[in-house]
N, C-alpha and C positions, 0 to 999 in steps of 0.2 A: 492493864495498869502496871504490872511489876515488868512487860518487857520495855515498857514506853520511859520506868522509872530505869531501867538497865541501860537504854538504848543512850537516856540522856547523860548519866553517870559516865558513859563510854565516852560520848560526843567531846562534855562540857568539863568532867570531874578532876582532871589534873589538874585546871585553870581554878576551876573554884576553891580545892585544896589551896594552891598556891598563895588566892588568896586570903581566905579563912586562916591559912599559918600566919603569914605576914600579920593581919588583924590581930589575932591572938599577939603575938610575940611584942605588936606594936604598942598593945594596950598594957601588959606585964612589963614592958622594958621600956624605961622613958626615952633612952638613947638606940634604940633598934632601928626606928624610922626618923633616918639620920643619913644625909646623900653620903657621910662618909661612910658609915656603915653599910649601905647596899652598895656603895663603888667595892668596897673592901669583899662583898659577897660574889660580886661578879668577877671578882679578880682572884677568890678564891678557887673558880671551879672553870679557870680560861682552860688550865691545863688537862684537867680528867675534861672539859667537854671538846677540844682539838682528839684527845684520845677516842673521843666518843663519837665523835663524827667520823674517824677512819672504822670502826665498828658498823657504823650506822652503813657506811658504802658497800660493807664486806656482807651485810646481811641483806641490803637490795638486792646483790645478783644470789644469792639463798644460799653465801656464805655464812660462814666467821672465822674470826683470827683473836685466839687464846695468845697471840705472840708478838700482839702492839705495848702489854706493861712490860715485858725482856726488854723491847725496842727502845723505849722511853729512858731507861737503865741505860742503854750502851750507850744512847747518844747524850744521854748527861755525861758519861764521864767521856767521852769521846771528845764533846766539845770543850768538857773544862780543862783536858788535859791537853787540847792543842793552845789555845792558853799560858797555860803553868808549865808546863811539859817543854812547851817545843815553839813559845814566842811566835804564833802563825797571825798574820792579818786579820781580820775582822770578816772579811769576805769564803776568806778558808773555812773559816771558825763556825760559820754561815753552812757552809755548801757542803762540806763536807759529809754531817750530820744527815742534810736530807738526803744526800745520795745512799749512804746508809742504808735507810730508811728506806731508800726505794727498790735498793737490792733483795732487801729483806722479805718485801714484799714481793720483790719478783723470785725468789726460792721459794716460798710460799704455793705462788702461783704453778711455778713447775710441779710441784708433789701434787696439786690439789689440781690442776685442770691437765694436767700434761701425764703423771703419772697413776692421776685420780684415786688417787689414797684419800678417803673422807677428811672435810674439811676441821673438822675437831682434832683427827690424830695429830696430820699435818701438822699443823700450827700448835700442838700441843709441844710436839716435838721439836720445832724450831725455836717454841717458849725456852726449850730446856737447854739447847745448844747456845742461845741468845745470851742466856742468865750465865753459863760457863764461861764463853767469850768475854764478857762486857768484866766478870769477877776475876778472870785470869789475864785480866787486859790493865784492869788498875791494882790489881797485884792484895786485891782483898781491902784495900787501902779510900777510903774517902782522899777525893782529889782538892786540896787548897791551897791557898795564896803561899809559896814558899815553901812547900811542903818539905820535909825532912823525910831521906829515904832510907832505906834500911843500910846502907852504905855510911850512912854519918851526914852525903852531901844534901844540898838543900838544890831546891826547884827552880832556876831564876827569876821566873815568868808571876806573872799574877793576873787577876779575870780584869778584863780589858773594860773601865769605865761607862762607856759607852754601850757596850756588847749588855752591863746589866743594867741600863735605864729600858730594854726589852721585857724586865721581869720586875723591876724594882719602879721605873720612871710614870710620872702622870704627864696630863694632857689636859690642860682646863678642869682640873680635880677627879680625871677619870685616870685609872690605868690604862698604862699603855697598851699590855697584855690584852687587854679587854674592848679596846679597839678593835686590834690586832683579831680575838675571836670574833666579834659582832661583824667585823667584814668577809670573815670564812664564813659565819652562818650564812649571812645573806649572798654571796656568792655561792654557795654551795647550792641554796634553795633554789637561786635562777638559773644552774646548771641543770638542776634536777627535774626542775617543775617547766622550762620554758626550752629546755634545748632537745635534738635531736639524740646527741649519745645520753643524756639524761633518761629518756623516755624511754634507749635501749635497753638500759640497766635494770629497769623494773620489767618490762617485758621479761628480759633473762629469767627474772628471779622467780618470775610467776609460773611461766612454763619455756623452760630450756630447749625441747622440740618444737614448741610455734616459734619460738623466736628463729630457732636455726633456719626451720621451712620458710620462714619469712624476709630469710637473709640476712638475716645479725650474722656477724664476725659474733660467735659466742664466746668463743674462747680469745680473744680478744677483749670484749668485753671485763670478762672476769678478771682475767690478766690485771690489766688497769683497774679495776676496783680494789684488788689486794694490793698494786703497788702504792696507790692515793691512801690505801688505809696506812701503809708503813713510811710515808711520807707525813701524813696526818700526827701519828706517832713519833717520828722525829721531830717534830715542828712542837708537841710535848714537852719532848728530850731537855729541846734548847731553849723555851722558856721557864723550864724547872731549874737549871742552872743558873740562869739571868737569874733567876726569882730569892735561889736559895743562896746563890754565891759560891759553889763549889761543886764539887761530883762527885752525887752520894751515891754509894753501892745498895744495889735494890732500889732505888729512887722510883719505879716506875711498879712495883710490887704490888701494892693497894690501888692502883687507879684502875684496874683488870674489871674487877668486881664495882666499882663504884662508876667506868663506863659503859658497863654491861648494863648495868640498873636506870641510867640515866635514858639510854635506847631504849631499853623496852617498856620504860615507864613513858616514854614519847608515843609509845604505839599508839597509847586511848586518848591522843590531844586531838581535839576536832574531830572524833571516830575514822582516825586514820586506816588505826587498823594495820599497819605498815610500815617498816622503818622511813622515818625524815627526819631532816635535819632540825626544823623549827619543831618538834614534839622532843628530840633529842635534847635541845638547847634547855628550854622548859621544862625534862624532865632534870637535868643537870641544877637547872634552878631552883628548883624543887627541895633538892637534895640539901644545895647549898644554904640557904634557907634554915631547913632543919637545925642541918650542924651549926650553924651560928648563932641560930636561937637557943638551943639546949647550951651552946658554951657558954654563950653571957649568961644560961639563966645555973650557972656552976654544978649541971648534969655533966656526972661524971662521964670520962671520955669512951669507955669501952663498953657503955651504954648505945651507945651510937647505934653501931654496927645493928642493931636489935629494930632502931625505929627506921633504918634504911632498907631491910630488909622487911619487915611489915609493911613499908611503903610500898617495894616492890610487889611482894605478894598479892597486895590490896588492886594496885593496878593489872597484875597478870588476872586475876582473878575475875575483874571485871571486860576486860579485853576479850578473851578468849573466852568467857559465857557466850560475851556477842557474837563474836565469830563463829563459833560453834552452832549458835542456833539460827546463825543467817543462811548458814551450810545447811541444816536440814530441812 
């Protein structure tokens, strides 16, 4: 009876959290269960779950990358300062960012499949070069409209209209952002679940010798899952800037820890068991959820951190029971 009661907790338990929160939150708060309010929930957490989905790729092939929140930092101010900075097109301002992004992830990829330094130090260590770059790059300075620089002069340029209806614009009362995520989920999902290099990724991840014997491009493989994660991670970047209006230093600092949780709270959606994209999205939702019901209900904010972290515990805890006793 207690493993049939575990088994289904594994299976069902994130979903019915999600909605037992919403229930509560909805019954306490007259205005909770309010389409503007869950637009405003999903638009809250477009950014940490795009960061959580390059996470989620990095730990299919039985990585991870500590060095998607550095990434999200540089490519905010990256973007805002081609912008403000340097008056660049819309399409620059665009591309730039994910190439970035995908460098990033292919230096990664060198230390960790090529020089095979464990995947933690790696990316611990590119976290750290990341966060140097991005702070010696906008000179310790938040990047905005005109900015005044240590010289007396000011900025010309200002964030491109258009560039922040990305962060700031709706869509038939939806954010855009949140479009913009719900079609990487469900993209993501039929890459993962219905295609060919999709199926390779998890083979990788599960055993890196069948796969080889089997003729996976391995180190190919991985390659592209760290660069889709630091690409994923750019795609962060530049909707925190759209969202925020400027390019804040450390911008990408706290989303480490709140896409880490988002992943591995997705483990126990449908008794996955496994990083994806749709337990990742849910687990993000989750999250978001929380935080927007303790704001409205005027729970102080450094309080947070406490029921985010419970949350996660609660779900590692039940994940890896199951797993561990399916193993024996």
């Amino acid at each position: 009876m207690k493993d049939k009661s575990m088994d289904f907790a594994f299976r069902y338990g994130a979903i019915i959290v999600i909605i037992g929160v919403i229930a509560f939150f909805g019954i306490k708060l007259p205005y909770f269960f309010t389409y503007s309010n869950l637009t405003d929930i999903l638009g809250s957490i477009s950014i940490v779950t795009f960061v959580a989905i390059g996470v989620t790729l990095s730990l299919i092939v039985d990585g991870f990358d500590l060095s998607v929140g550095a990434t999200v930092s540089l490519t905010t101010v990256v973007t805002a300062s081609l912008m403000i900075w340097y008056q660049q097109p819309l399409a620059v301002v665009i591309i730039v960012p994910l190439v970035i992004g995908a460098v990033i992830g292919l230096l990664n990829a060198l230390l960790i499949v090529k020089l095979r330094i464990p995947d933690l130090l790696a990316t611990l260590a590119t976290m750290y070069i990341i966060g140097g770059i991005h702070k010696t790059y906008a000179q310790g300075y938040t990047i905005y409209n005109h900015m005044q620089f240590p010289d007396g002069s000011k900025a010309a340029g200002e964030m491109d209209p258009t560039f922040l209806l990305i962060g700031q614009g709706k869509w038939l009362g939806m954010p855009i952002s949140v479009i913009l995520l719900l079609i990487a989920v469900i993209g993501v999902h039929i890459f993962l679940t219905y295609t060919k290099y999709g199926r390779q990724m998890y083979v990788t991840g599960g055993n890196e010798e069948a796969a080889r014997l089997s003729g996976i491009k391995v180190k190919k493989v991985r390659t592209l899952a760290y660069v889709a994660a630091g690409v994923f991670a750019a795609i962060g970047g530049i909707i925190y800037a759209s969202k925020v209006g400027s390019g804040q230093i450390d911008a990408g600092s706290p989303l480490l820890m709140e896409s880490v949780a988002a992943v591995f709270v997705g483990f126990s959606v449908f008794g996955a068991g496994k990083p994806n994209v749709i337990g990742t999205f849910i687990g993000s939702v989750l999250i978001g959820v929380l935080v927007n019901g303790l704001t409205m209900m005027n729970v102080q904010y450094f309080t947070h951190d406490i029921v985010k972290g419970g949350v996660l515990v609660l779900a590692l805890a039940v994940t890896f029971y199951v797993l561990n006793r399916n193993r024996t």
